[in-house]
Residue frames as qw, qx, qy, qz and C-alpha x, y, z in Angstrom:
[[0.643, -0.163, -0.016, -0.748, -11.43, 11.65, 15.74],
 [0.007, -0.063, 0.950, -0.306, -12.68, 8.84, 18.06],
 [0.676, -0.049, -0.032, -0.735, -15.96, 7.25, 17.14],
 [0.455, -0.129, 0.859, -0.198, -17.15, 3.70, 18.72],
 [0.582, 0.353, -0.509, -0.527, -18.27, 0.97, 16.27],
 [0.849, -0.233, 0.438, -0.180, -19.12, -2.56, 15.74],
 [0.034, -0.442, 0.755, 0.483, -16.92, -4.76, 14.01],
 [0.709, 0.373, 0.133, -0.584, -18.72, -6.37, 11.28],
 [0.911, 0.368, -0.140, 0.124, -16.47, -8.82, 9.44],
 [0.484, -0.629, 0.547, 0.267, -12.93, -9.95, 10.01],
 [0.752, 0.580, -0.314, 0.009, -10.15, -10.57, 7.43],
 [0.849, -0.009, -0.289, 0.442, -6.97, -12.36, 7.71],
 [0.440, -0.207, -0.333, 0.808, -5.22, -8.71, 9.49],
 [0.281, -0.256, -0.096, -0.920, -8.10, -5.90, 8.65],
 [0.207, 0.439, 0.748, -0.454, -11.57, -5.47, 10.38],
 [0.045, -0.345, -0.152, -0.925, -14.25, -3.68, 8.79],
 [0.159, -0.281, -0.669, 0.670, -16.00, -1.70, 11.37],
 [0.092, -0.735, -0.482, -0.469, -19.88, -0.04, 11.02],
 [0.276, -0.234, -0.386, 0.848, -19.87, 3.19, 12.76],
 [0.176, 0.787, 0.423, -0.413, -22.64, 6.33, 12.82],
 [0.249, 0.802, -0.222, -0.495, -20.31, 8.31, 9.93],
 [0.384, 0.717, -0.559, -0.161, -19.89, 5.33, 7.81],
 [0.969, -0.197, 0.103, 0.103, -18.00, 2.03, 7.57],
 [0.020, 0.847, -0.531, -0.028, -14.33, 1.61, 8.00],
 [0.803, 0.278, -0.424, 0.313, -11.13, -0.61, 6.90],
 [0.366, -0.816, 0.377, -0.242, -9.37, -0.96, 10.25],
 [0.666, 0.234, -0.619, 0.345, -6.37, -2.66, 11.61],
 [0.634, -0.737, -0.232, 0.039, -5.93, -3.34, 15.49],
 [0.038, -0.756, 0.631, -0.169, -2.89, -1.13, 17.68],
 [0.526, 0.452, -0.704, 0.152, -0.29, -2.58, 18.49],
 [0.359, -0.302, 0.682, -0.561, -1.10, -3.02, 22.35],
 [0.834, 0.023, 0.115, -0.540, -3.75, -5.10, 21.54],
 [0.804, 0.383, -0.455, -0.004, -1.68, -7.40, 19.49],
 [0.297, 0.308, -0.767, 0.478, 1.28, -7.73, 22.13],
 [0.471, -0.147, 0.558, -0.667, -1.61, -8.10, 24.90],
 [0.019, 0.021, -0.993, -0.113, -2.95, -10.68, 23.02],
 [0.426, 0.316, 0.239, -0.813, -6.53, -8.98, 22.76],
 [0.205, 0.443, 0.797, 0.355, -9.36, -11.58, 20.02],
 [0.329, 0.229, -0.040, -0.915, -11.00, -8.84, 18.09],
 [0.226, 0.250, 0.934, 0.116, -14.15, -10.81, 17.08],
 [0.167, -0.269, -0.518, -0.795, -16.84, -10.15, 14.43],
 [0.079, -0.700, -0.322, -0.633, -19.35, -8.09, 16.69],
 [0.626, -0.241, -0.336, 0.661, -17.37, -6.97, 19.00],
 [0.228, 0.922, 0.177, 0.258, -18.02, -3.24, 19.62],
 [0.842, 0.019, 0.067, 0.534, -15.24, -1.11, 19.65],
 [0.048, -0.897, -0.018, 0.438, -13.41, 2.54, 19.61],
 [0.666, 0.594, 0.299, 0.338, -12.28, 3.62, 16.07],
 [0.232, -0.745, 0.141, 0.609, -9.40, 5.97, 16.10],
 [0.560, 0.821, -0.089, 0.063, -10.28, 8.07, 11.76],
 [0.783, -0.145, 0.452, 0.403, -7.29, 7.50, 10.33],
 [0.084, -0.086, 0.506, 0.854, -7.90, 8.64, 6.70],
 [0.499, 0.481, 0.219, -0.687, -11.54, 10.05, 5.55],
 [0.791, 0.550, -0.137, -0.228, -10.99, 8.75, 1.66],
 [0.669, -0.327, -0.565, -0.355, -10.76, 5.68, 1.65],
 [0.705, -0.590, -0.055, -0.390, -12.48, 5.15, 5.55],
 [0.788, -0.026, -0.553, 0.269, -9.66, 3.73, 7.44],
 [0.519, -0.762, 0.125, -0.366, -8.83, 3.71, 11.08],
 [0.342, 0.052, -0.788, 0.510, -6.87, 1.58, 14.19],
 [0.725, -0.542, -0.409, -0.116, -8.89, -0.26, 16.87],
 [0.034, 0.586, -0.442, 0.679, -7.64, 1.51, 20.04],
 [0.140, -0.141, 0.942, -0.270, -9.86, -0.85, 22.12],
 [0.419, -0.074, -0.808, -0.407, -12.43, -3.01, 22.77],
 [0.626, -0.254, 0.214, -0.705, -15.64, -3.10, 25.04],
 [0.294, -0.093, 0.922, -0.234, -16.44, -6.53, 27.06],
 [0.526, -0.180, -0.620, -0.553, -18.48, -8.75, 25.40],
 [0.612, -0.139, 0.531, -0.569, -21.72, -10.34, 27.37],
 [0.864, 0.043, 0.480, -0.146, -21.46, -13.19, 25.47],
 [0.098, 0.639, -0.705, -0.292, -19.19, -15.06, 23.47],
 [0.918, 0.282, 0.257, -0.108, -19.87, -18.36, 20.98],
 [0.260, -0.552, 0.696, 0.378, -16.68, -20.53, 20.32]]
């Protein structure tokens, strides 16, 4: 299941992401990593469920941002 989310907090290699069914513990794919992709805290994003108990997922990608504070 594939539900889009924002990412609400960043940790040192998790996200956790607020979605309509829920918040999730997510890590980013691997493309993202080897593409060299900044997941930033509200970034909004596509949430590929993972495990239902406890909420975890993989960021699959990431929606342009319209603005961006460094």
């Amino acid at each position: 299941m594939t539900l889009r989310g924002r990412v609400i907090e960043e940790q040192k290699s998790y996200f956790t992401v607020d979605t309509e069914e829920g918040t999730f513990r997510a890590s980013s794919r691997g493309i993202l990593k080897k593409n060299k992709v900044r997941i930033c805290t509200g970034d909004l994003v596509n949430l590929e469920v993972t495990n239902q108990v406890p909420p975890e997922g993989i960021i699959s990608s990431v929606y342009e941002r319209s603005s961006y504070l460094k």
